[in-house]
N, C-alpha and C positions, 0 to 999 in steps of 0.2 A: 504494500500500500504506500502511496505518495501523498509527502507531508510537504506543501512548501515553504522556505522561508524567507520573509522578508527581514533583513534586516536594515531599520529605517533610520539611524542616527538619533536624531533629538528631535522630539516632536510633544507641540501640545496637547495637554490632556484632551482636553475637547475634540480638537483634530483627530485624535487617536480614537477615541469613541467613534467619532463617525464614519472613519473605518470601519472598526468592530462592527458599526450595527450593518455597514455593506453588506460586508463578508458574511455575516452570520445569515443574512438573507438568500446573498449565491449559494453559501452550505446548504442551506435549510433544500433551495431549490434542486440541488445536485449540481450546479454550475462550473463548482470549481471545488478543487479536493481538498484536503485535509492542508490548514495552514497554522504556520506559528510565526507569530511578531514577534521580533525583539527590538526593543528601544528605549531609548530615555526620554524622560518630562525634564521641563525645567521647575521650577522647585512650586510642588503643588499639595496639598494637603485631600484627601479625598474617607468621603464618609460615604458607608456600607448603610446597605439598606438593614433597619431593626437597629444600626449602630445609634449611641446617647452624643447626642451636641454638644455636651458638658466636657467629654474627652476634648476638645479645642479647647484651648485652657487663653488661648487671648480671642480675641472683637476681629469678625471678618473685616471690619473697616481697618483696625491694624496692619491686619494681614495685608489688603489692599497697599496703605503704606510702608510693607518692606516689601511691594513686586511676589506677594507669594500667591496664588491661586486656591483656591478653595471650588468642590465641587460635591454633592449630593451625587451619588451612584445607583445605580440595581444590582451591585454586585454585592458577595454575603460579607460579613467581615463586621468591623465598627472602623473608625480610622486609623490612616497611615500618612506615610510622608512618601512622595517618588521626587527625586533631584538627578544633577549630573551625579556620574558615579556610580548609579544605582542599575543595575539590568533587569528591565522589566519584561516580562514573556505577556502574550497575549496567546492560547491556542484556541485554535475558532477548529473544535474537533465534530463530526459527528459519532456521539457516543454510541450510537447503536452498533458503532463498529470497534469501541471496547467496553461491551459486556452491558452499558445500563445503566453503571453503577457507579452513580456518584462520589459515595464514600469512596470505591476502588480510585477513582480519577484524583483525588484528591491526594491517599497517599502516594502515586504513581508521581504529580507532581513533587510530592516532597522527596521520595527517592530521587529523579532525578537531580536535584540540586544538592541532594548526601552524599549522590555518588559525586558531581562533580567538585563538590568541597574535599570530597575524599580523596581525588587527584592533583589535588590541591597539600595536600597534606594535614589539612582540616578535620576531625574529628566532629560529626555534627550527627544528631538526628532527633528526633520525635520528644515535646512533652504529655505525657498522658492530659485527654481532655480538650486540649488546645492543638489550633492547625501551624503552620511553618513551619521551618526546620531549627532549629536550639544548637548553641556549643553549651553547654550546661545550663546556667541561665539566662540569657541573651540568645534572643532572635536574632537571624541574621538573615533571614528568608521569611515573607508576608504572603499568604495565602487568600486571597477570597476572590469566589467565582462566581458567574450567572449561566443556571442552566434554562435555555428558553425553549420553545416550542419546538417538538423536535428532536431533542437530545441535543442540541448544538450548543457548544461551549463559548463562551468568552470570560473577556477579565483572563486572569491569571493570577503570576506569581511576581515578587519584586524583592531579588537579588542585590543587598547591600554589597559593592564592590568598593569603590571609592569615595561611599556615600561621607558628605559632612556630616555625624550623627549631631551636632545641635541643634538639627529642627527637629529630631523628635523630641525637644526639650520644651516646645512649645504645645503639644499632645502630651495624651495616656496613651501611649502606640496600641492600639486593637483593643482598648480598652479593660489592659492588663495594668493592676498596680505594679505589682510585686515583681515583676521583671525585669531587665535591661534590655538594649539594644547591640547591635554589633555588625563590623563589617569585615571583610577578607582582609582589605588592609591592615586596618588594627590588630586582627589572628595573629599578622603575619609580618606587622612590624615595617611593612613594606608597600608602596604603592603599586598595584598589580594595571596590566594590560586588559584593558575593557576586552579588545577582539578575542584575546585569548580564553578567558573564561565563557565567551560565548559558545566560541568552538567544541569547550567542552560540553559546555548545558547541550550542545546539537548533537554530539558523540551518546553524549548518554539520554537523551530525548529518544535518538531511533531505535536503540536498543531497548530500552524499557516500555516503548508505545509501540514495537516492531512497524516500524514506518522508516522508508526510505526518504531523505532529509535529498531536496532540491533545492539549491539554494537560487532568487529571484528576483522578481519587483513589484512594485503595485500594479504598472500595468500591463507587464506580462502577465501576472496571474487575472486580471480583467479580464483581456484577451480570451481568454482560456471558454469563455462564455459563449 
């Protein structure tokens, strides 16, 4: 089975949504196959649908005056931070072509990003109860998706690489007291290559979703229609 990827650089929350909601429509129709985004936001705050307002711990009009975006989602979760730094997967899947089963999709997603921290040299994985992926008590990987009509997936995952973690100083990140936050860099005491952790989240993307990884564009996969 063929997975395509776009990989888009930096792009607005917004903008990326309305991708998302494209594609999930071509899936839904059969149009175009199995895809995965990856890319960065510039620095935006975004709340899960059921997530508490309260977690934003300052005034959307602040936010306005430091340039940081704020957005209400359908995706599941409560809030998060996406910045430069940070690698965010969008996969626009039809689930009926793995198993159904949302809870399955969910840890399938955090495996991949275990295994890839794990070639990393990274030690990471699961806290009972809660979704992302943990180095003991620090997230380093955000979880929350929308499953719509269909089985087709969007939203995803958001991979702290080089992320500044001071804006989630401005959040309760997912609306967790008792936890931290964390990135690859920090792990690792070192500034890592955005490309290269990609390659890896693609490496172990196909193996774990068994999908063959095409790498592409927006409108080549348009095309495809």
């Amino acid at each position: 089975m063929e997975c395509y990827v776009l990989k888009m650089g930096r792009v607005k929350y917004k903008e990326a949504l309305a991708i998302q909601e494209n594609l999930v429509q071509l899936r839904r129709t059969g149009h175009i196959p199995e895809v995965l985004l990856l890319l960065q936001h510039p620095p935006v705050y975004t709340l899960g649908e059921g997530g508490n307002p309260a977690n934003l711990l300052v005034s959307e009009e602040k936010l306005r005056e430091m340039g940081i975006e704020f957005h209400r989602t359908h995706r599941g979760g409560d809030i998060t931070y996406h910045g430069p730094g940070q690698i965010v997967g969008y996969p626009i899947l039809d689930l009926k072509n793995f198993g159904r089963d949302a809870h399955q999709y969910l840890r399938s997603l955090e495996e991949v990003l275990i295994q890839t921290l794990s070639a990393l040299g990274i030690v990471a994985g699961r806290i009972k109860g809660l979704t992302g992926v943990w180095v003991g008590e620090e997230k380093v990987a955000a979880i929350g998706i929308r499953i719509s009509n269909g089985w087709i997936t969007s939203h995803g995952f958001a991979l702290n690489v080089n992320t500044d973690l001071s804006y989630f100083n401005q959040i309760i990140p997912c609306g967790i007291h008792n936890k931290g936050v964390t990135s690859i860099a920090r792990l690792l005491q070192k500034e890592i290559n955005i490309e290269q952790v990609e390659d890896l989240i693609l490496q172990q993307f196909e193996k774990i979703f068994h999908v063959k990884i095409i790498e592409s564009d927006y409108e080549t996969l348009i095309s495809l229609r």
